[in-house]
N, C-alpha and C positions, 0 to 999 in steps of 0.2 A: 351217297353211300353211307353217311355216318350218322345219317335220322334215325335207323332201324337199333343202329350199334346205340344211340343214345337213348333211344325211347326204352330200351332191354336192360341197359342200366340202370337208367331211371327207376323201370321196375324193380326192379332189385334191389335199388337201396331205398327206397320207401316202403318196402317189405321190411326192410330194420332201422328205420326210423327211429326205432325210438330207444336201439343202444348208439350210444356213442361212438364216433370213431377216432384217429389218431389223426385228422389231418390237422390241426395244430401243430401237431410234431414233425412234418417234413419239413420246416422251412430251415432246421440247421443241418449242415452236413462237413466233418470235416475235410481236408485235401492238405494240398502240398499249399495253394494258394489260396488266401481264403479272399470269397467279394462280398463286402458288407451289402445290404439289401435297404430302402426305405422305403415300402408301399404304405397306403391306409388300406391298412385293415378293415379298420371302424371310421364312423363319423360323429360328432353330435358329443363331443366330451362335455363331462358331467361338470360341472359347479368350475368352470375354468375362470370365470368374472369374480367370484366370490373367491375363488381360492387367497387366502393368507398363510398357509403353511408350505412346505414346499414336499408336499404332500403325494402319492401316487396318482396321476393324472387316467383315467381309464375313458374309454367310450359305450355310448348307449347300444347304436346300433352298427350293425356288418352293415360295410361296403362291401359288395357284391364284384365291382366294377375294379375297386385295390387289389381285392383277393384272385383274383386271374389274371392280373399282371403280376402279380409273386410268384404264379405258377408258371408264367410265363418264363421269369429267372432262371424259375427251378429247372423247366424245361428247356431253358437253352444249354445251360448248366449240364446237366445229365446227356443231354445232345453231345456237347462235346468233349464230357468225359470218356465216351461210346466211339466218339472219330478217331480213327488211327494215323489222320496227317495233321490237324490241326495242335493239337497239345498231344502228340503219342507219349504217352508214360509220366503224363504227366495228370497231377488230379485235382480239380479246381473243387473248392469246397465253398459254401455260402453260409450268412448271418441274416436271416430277413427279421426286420422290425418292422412293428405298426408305428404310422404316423399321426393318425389319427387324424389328417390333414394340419395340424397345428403347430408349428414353430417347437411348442414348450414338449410339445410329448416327443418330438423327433431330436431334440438336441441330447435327450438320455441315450438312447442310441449309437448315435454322432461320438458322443463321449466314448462309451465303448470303444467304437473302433479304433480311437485314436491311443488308446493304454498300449504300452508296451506289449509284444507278442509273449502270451503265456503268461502277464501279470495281469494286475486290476489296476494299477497306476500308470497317469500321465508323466513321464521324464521333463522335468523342466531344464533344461541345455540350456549352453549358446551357438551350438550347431549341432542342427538334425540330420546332416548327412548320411551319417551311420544310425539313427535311429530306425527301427522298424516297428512300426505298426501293426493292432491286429488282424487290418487287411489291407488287402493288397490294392485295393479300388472302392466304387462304390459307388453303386445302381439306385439313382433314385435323388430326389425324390419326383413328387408327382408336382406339386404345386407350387410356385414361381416364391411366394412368400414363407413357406420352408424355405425353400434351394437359397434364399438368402442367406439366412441364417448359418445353414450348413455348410453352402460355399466358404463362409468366410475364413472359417474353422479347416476343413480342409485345403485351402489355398493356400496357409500359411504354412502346412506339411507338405504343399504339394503332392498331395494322394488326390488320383483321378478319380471325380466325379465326375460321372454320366450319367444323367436327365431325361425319362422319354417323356415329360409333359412342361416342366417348366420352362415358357415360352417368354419370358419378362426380357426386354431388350435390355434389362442396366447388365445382363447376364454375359451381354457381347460384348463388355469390357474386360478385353483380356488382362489388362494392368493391375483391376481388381480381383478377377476373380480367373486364374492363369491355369489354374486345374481344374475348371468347369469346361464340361461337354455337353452337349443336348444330341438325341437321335430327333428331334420335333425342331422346327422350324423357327423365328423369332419371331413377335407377335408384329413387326416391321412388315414383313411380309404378309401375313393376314388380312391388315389396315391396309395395304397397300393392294390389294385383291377384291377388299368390300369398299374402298371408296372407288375404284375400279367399278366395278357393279353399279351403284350409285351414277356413275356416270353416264354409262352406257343405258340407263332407263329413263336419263333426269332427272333425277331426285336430289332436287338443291336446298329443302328442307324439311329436316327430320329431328327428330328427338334421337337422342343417344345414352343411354345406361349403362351404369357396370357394377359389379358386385364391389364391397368396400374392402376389398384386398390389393395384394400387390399386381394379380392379373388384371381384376376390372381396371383399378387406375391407371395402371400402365398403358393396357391396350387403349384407353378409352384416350390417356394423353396422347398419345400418338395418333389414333384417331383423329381428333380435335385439330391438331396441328395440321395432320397432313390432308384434310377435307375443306379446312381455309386456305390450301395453296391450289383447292382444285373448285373455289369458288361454290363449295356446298357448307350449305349455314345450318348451324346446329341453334336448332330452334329452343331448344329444352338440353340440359347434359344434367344428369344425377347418378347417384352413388343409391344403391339399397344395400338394407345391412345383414351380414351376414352370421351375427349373432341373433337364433330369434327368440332367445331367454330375456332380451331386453323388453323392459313394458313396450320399449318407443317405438321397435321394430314397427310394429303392426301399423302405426299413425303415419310412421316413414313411406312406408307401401301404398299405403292411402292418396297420401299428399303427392306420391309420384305418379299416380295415377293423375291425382286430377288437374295436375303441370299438366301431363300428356295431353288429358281432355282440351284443356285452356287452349293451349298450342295450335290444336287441329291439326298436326299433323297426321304423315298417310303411314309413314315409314319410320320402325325402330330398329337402331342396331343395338344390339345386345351384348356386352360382355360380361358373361357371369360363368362362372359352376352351376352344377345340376340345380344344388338346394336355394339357392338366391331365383336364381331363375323360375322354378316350380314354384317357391312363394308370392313372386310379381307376378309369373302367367295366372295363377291361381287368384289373386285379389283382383285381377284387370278382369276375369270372366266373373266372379263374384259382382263387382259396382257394374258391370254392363258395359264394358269398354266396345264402344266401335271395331271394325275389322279392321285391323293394320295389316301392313308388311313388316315383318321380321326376320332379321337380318340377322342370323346366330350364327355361333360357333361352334366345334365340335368339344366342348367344354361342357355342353348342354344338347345341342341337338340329338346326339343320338342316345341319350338317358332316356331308358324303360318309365324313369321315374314319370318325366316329366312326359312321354309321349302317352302315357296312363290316368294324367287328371282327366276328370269329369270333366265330360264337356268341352276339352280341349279343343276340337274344329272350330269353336267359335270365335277362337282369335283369330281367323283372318290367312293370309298365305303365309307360310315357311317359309326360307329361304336362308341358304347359310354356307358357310366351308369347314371343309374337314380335309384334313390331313392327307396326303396320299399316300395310305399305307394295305398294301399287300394281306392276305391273309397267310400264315405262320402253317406250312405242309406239315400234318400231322398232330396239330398239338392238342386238335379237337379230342382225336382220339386216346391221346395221352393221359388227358383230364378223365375222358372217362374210364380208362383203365386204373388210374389212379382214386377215382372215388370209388371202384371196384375194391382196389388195394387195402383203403386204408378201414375198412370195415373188418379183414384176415387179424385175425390176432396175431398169428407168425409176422407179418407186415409188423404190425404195431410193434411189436417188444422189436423187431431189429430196429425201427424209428428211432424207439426209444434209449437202444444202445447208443445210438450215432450221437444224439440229444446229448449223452451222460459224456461221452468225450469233449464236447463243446462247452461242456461247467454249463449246463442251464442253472443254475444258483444266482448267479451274477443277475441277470436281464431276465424275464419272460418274453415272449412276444404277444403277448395278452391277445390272442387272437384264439379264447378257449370259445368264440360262440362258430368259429368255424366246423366244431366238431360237431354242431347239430344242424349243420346244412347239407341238402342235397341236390344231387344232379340238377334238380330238372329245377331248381334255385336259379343256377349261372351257369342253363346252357343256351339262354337267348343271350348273353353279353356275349357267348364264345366267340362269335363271328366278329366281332368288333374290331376295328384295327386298332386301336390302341396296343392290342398286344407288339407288335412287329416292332415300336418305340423299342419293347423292354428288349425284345431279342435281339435288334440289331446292336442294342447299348450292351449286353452281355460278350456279343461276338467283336466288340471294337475290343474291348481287355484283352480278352484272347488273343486275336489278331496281334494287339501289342505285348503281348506279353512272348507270345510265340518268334517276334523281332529279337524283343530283350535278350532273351533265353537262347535265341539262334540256332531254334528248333528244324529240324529237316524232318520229309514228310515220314520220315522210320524214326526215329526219336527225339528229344529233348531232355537236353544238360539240367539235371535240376541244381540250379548255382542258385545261389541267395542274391535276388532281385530287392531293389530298394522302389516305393510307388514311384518318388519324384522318377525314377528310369524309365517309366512308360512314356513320360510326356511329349519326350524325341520321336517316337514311334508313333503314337497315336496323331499329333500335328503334320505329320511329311506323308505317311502313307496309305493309300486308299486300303479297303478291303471288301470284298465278296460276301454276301450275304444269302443263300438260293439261286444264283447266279442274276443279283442283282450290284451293282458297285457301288459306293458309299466312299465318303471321304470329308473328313471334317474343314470347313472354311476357313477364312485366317481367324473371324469371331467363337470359332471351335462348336459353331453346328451346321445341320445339314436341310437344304434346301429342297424337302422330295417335291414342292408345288404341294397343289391343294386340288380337290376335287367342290365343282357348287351344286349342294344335293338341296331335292322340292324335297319338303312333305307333301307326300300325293296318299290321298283319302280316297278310297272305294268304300263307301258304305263305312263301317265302323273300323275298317282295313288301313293301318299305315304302311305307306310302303317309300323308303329314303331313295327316292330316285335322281341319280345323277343326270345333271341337265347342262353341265359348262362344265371348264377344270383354269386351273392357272398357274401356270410356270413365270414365263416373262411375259407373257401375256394374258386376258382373260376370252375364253370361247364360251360363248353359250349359246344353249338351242330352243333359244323361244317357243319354241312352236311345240314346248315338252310341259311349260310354263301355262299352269292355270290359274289365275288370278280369283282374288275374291269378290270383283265385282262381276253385274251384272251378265257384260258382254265376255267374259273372262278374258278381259283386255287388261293393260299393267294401267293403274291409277295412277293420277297424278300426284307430283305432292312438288311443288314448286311456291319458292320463297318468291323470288319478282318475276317478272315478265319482262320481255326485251322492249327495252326503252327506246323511242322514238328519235330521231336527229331533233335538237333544242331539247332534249330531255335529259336531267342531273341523275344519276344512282346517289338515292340518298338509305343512311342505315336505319333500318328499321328495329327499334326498341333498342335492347344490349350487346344486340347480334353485330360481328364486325362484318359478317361476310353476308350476310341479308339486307334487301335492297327493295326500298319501294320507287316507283320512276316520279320525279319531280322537274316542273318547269324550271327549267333557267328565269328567272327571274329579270323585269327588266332591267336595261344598262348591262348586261351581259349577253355572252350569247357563247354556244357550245361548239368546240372543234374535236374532231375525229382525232388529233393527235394526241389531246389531254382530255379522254371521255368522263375523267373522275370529277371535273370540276368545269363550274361556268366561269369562263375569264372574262373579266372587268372591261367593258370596251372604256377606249381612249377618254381623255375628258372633252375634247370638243365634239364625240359622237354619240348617237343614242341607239335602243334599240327594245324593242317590245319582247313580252313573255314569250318565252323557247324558240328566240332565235338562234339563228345559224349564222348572222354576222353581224356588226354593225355599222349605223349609218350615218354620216355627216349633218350635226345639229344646225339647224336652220338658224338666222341671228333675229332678235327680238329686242323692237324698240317703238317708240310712239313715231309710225308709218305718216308721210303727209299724207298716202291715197286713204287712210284707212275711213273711214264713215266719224268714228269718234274726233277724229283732228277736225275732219271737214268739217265737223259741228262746231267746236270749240275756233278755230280759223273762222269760222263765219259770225260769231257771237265776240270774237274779237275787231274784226271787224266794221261790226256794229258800234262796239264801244268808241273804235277809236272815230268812226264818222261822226259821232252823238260830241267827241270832246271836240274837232274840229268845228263842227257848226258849231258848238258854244264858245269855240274859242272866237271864232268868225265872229259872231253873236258881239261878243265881248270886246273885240276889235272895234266895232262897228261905231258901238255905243263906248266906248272909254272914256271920254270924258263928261259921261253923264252921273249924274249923282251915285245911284248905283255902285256903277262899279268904282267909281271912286274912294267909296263909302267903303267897298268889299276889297280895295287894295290898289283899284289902279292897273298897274301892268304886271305887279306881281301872280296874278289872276291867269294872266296870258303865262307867264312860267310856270305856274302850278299847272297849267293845262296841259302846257308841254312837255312837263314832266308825267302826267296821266297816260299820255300819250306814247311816249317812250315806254314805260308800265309796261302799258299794251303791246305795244312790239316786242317787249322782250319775253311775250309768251313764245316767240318763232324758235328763242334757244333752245326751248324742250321738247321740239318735233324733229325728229330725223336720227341720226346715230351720233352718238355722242362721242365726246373726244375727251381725254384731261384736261386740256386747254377751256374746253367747250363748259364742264365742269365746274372747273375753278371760278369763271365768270357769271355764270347765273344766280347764283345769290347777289354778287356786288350790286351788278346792275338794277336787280330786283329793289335791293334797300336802299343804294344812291338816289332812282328815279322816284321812291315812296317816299325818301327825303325830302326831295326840290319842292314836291306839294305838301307835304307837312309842315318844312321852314315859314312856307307865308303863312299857313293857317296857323302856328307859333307864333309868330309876330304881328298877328291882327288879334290874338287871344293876348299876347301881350297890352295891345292900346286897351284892349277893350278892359284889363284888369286895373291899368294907371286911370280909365277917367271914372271906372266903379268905383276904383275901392282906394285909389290915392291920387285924388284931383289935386289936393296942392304940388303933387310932385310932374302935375303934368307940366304946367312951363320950363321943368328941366329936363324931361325926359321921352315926353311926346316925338319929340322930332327923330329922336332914334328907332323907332317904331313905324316912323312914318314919311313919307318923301323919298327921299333916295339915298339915306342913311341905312334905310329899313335892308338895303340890299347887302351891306357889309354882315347883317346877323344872321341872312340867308346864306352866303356865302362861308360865313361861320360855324353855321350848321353842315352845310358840305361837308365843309374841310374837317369838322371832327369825323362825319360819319368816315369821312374817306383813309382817317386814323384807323378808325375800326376794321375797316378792311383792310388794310395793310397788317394787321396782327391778325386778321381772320387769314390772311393767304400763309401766315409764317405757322398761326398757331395745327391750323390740320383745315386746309381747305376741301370740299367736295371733290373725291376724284372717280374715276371709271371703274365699277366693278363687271367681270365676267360671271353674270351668275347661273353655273351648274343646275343650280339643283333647284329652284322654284317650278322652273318650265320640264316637262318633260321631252321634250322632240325639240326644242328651240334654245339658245343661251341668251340670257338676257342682259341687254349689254343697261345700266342704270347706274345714276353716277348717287354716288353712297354717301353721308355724313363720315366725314371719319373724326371731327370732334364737335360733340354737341356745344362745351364752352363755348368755340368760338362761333358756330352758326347761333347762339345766345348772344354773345356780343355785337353781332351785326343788327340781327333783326331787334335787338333788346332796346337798340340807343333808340333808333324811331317809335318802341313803342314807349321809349320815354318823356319820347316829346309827343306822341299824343298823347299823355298821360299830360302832360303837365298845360296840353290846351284843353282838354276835359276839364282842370281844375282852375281855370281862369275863367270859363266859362258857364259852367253849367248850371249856377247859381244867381244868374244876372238876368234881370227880368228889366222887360220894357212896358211902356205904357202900350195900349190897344192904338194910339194914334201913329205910332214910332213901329218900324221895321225890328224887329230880333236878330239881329245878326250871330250872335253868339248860340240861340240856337241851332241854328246849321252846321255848326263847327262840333257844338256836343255830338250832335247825332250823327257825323259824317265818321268823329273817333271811337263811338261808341259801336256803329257799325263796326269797322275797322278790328275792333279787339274781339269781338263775336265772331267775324269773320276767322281771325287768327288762330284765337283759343282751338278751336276746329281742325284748322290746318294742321298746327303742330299735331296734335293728337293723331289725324290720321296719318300726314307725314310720316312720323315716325315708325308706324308699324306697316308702309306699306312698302314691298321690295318688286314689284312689278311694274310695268309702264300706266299705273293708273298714280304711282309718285308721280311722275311727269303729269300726270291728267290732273293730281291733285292741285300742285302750283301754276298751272295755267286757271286752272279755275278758283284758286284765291285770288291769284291776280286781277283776271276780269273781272271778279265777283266785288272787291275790293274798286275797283275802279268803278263801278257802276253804282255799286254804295254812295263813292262820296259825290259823285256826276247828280244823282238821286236827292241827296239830303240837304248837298250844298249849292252847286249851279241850275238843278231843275226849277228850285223856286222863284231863282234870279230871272231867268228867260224866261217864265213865267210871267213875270211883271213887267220884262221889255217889250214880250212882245204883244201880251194880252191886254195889259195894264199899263199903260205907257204915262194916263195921268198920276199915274204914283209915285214916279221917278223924277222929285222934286227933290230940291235943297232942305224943305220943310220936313218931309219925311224921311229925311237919311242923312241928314246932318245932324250931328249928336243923336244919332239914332241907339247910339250904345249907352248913353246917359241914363241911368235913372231917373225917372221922374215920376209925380205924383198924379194919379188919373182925377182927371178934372171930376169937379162935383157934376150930377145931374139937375140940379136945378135950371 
């Protein structure tokens, strides 16, 4: 019924368009009470960065969207100066100032109100109990980062502020701010609505933005916080700014675009103002942004501004909350009676009367480009609920002050009321609004819920269509929901996928609550009771990648069945059947030249000590023990002793009848006969020294090793000091060091036997063999140490079987006329080869 009534005014006042009217001038009026006012007028103030003076701050352009919630004021105002139960006889008067949305322009105002009633100065007291103010309350403002500012100033008077937009949670700190009120929701709730949302579609990764104020960061903190208790990972979070005088602005806008891009995410939630928001929607349709989902507020959503960019369908689906506010019975048509009004000059000059009572001198409310706007301006904001903030924040005063006052529905005591006195009244008692109820929380705002509106497009047609709502819970009606992709089904936009059993959530980039799935690694394995992490199986068990439990490590050692032993078992012996028949051999023939020559029956003990050699390859097959440990070196160098001693003590004769014949009739015999046994026996007994210091100094013992095998523990007995396995093995290689040099320079004639070379080349093997050992020895920690010293040993034993007794049984058994007195008596003699003549 009120299109026909507006479209006729409209007519009307763009018929005088282009005289001026007075509506600048309604926004003061006096009364008994006065309620200071803070809307944005304007937006876009001029040189505020630059400013160095403290200079009049003005703005560029009308806000549309300020200027009808001031009317709103006006109109609850004149509402119920009109009611005869609410305030009867009573007449509430108002002060509206522009804010300009900015802190600096709203605190000259703020000032104002707080001067003495009927002066221009502030009282500096030590108690303001009895001070009065020049008003009574005060409506406003709109935007979270004023209301800071302002709050702070009026909380320490205790003059009721009431808020219909600033939604800032630090606002629900009554301690701080004890005479703030909001008719609008805290922004707790909103976040608590859109990660709600988020949930219910799965959307666990998303980009999140917010304008560089106290709303975006706020919301957007809380955001943040309470989307990682609900396991949704904010892939990207950025601030744009809301100054766009800055060069930087524009590069700002750019670079959060192309985070977005990088990102890939499907889904943005948004917390900005109109003008932050039309600049990012605007630059993301500008570079080509992909279709998102957008997750708004009504901060933005429902601005003409931003539903009016070019091209705007191309970002993708809407989606947002707004407020649940009612539309305001009659005020549509009040506005236009009123832009009827203020065109009447009779109108005007009474305005202007009321204006001259209220000392406009003091303050303007620079809202002179109001006087060249018309109707059909801001009569698509009409419908808005924003208005219903301002009216119910109007009718809470009232309410309290109708307590105060102790008004009955035929009159009110007009008694001198102090603001701190509303506090009591407004905090304890609900009030009626259109016969809706209302009542401030113990945070001192009001919970109406939210309603979740699509942008639904028909052609070039927007239309804010409600599809969910959310009190303590969230409804919504899918099936009202048209997506922007293909199948018009809801997109995905998921940070990880559900991890497999054996499978770790590990964090993906800088994101705490983003997860890519990763194998448990092995030696671990994953329990459903602790899913955040792979626990360390035991140290005697193993277990492979992304298991589920683990297993008992198998034991690992040199196996007698295993193929390797059987070989080195069979190559052993060999050896030792090869020393018995030589020893046999050697037996046999003892007292023949030969062997008498080559020692006699110490020959037979060198053999049996080869022999023992060979057998003590048995100690390094099978599982070893400490005990088992500690004696395989001894044995190793004791039994390489017993045969090194005689070949010591025959490299001995052989150096006394080389190289010091006159010493041999004193010395020979010790060398030789059965003396010779006391320096073999003397050789034991040192080596047996050295073992005795090898057991004290850090003998060989049992390690469990973890970590070379994977599925198996390797049981290998370990050096634990190289000194002393140096000292054991060291002494033998210094006796055959010291039979290399008795020897290996002694030459015989071509008719004489070389005894002395057998002995070279049995130690020169010997140290070749060695050199070898040690070297791989030392680096290996697997059962091929065990494979190593078995096959020095054999290898070693078959060297000297080779170099020194092969040639011998050679000539016993092939060559038997050789084995004369003639050619093996003084066979070690130098002597001079006969001439050929």
């Amino acid at each position: 019924t009120m299109v026909p009534v507006l479209l006729l005014c409209s007519s009307f006042g763009y018929a005088a368009a282009l005289t001026p009217t007075c509506l600048s001038a309604q926004f003061r009026r006096p009364g008994d009470y006065i309620l200071g006012g803070l809307f944005p007028f304007g937006m876009d103030s001029v040189n505020l960065t630059a400013r160095s003076e403290p200079t009049l701050v003005v703005c560029e352009r009308l806000f549309v969207d300020g200027l009808i919630w001031a009317l709103g004021m006006k109109f609850a105002i004149d509402q119920i100066n009109n009611s005869t139960s609410l305030l009867p006889g009573v007449r509430l008067g108002y002060d509206i100032y522009d804010t300009c949305l900015e802190p600096t322009v709203a605190l000259q105002p703020s000032l104002l109100f707080l001067t003495r009633n009927g002066t221009t100065g502030i009282g500096v007291l030590c108690d303001y109990t009895e001070y009065q103010p020049r008003v009574t309350a005060v409506i406003g403002p709109y935007k979270s980062n004023v209301g800071l500012v302002t709050a702070e100033l009026f909380s320490f008077f205790l003059i009721p502020q009431v808020s219909y937009g600033a939604s800032s949670e630090k606002f629900s700190n009554t301690e701080l701010y004890p005479s703030f009120y909001r008719t609008v929701p805290s922004d707790r709730n909103l976040v608590e609505a859109v990660v709600l949302l988020l949930e219910r579609f799965g959307w666990n990764w998303i980009a999140t933005i917010g304008s560089d104020d106290e709303y975006g960061r706020g919301a957007q903190g809380l955001f943040v916080s309470m989307a990682g208790n609900h396991s949704i990972c904010i892939a990207f979070e950025g601030l744009i700014p809301t100054d766009f005088t800055d060069p930087e602005a524009k590069n700002q806008l750019e670079n959060t675009i192309k985070l977005i891009n990088k990102t890939k995410v499907n889904i943005i939630v948004l917390f900005a103002f109109t003008q932050p928001a039309q600049a990012l929607l605007e630059h993301s349709i500008r570079m080509g942004l992909s279709k998102k989902v957008w997750i708004g507020t009504d901060a933005w959503m429902l601005s003409d501004i931003v539903a009016s960019i070019p091209n705007i369908q191309s970002i993708g689906t809407v989606l947002g909350f707004i407020m649940k506010a009612g539309t305001v019975p009659g005020f549509q048509k009040y506005v236009a009676d009123l832009f009827t009004s203020v065109q009447q000059d009779e109108f005007c000059q009474e305005s202007r009367e009321f204006n001259r009572l209220m000392n406009p001198d003091m303050l303007d409310t620079h809202c002179k480009q109001c006087d060249r706007i018309l109707l059909h301006d801001v009569s698509a904001v009409l419908s808005h609920p924003q208005v219903q903030p301002v009216y119910v924040a109007v009718y809470s005063v009232a309410y309290a002050l109708h307590r105060a006052l102790g008004c009955t529905h035929r009159a009110c005591p007009k008694a001198s009321i102090r603001s701190w006195q509303l506090l009591h009244f407004m905090n304890t008692f609900p009030f009626k609004v259109n016969g809706q109820s209302f009542r401030f929380d113990q945070s001192h705002g009001t919970n109406t819920g939210y309603k979740l509106i699509f942008w639904s497009w028909t052609n070039s047609t927007l239309t804010y269509l409600p599809v969910g709502d959310f009190e303590e819970s969230l409804y919504i009606n899918e099936s009202q929901i048209r997506f922007h992709t293909a199948d018009q089904k809801e997109p995905t936009s998921e940070c990880f996928r559900h991890c497999e059993p054996g499978q770790l959530r590990r964090i993906k980039g800088f994101q705490l609550c983003c997860y890519d799935c990763t194998d448990c690694p092995e030696n671990t394995f994953w329990t459903t009771k602790d899913s955040s992490t792979c626990t360390p199986c035991l140290q005697h068990q193993w277990s492979p990648a992304r298991s589920t439990q683990c297993y008992n490590r198998s034991e690992r050692y040199l196996f007698w069945n295993e193929p390797l032993t059987i070989a080195l078992l069979t190559l052993m012996s060999i050896t030792i059947a090869l020393t018995c028949l030589t020893a046999a051999l050697f037996f046999k023939n003892l007292e023949t030249p030969l062997v008498q020559a080559s020692g006699g029956e110490r020959n037979l003990f060198a053999l049996l000590s080869l022999m023992l050699l060979c057998l003590s390859s048995c100690l390094y097959v099978g599982k070893p023990s400490n005990n088992l440990c500690r004696i395989q070196q001894i044995v190793c160098a004791l039994c390489l002793n017993g045969c090194f001693s005689t070949f010591f003590i025959k490299s001995l004769e052989i150096t006394l009848v080389t190289e010091f014949p006159r010493c041999v009739p004193t010395f020979l015999r010790w060398v030789t006969q059965r003396r010779a046994w006391l320096l073999v026996a003397l050789c034991l007994l040192t080596e047996s020294c050295f073992c005795f210091c090898y057991l004290h100094l850090g003998p060989d013992h049992l390690v469990s090793d973890y970590e070379s095998l994977r599925t198996e523990v390797l049981f290998v007995c370990n050096t634990e000091s190289w000194p002393a396995f140096a000292l054991v093995h060291g002494y033998n290689g210094c006796v055959a060091f010291g039979c290399v040099l008795c020897t290996f320079m002694v030459q015989t004639s071509g008719k004489k036997y070389n005894m002395a070379r057998g002995i070279t080349l049995a130690m020169l093997i010997y140290f070749v063999i060695w050199i070898f050992f040690v070297a791989v020895f030392a680096t290996l920690k697997t059962v091929l140490r065990s494979v190593s010293q078995i096959g020095t040993i054999l290898t070693t034993s078959l060297g000297i079987l080779g170099t020194y007794y092969v040639p011998k049984c050679y000539i016993l058994l092939l060559k038997p006329d050789l084995n004369t007195v003639d050619y093996f008596q003084n066979s070690i003699k130098e002597e001079p080869e006969e001439d050929s003549q």
